[in-house]
N, C-alpha and C positions, 0 to 999 in steps of 0.2 A: 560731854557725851557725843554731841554731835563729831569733835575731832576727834576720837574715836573709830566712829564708823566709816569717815573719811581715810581714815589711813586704814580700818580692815574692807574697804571697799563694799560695805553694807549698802543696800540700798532703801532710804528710810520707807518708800510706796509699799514696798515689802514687808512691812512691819504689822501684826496683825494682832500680837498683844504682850501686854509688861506684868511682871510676874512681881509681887515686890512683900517683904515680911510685915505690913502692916503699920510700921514704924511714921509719923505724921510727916518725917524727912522724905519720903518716901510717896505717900501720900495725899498730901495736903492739896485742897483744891485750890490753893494759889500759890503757893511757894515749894509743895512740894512736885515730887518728881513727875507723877502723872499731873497733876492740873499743869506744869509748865510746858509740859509733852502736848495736851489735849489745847491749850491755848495757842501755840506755835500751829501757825498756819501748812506749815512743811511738813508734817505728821499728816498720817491720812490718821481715819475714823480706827479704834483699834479697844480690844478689852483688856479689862485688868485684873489681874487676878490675885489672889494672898497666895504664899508659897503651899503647896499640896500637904510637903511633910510637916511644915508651920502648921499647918493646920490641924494636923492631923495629932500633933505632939499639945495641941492646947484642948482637942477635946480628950484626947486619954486623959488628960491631968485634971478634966472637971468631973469624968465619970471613973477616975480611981483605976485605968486600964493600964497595963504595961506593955502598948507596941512596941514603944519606942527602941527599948535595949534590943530585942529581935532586930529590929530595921535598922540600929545602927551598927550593931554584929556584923552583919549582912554587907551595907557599904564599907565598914572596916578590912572586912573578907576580900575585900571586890579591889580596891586601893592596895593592899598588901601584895596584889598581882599572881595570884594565887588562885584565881579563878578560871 
């Protein structure tokens, strides 16, 4: 990751938060993505968040709602270049 942002010229002090689907690769407080982010000294102080639509796609499915095919229409619509 870090060569990465080296070669797109990011600058890490800039970084104010990591977005990530939940997954323990992702977030594990030692081996995953943010605890190795949050341990590395060269990372300033930053938030983390679960993905918006992740999230939003796991509460329709406990309360029985269907956003999701709407909102994935939508971005379908949106990618097709038709907007």
């Amino acid at each position: 990751m870090m060569a990465a942002f080296a070669k797109a010229n990011l600058p890490i002090p800039k970084l104010t938060a990591i977005a990530t689907d939940g997954a323990p690769a992702m977030i594990g407080s030692v081996n995953g993505l943010v605890g190795l982010c949050k341990a590395d000294q060269t990372f300033p102080e930053f938030w983390n968040f679960h993905y918006i639509i992740h999230r939003e796609q796991l509460v329709s499915k406990s309360l029985n709602l269907y956003v999701m095919k709407p909102v994935m229409e939508i971005v379908n619509y949106i990618r097709t270049g038709k907007a």
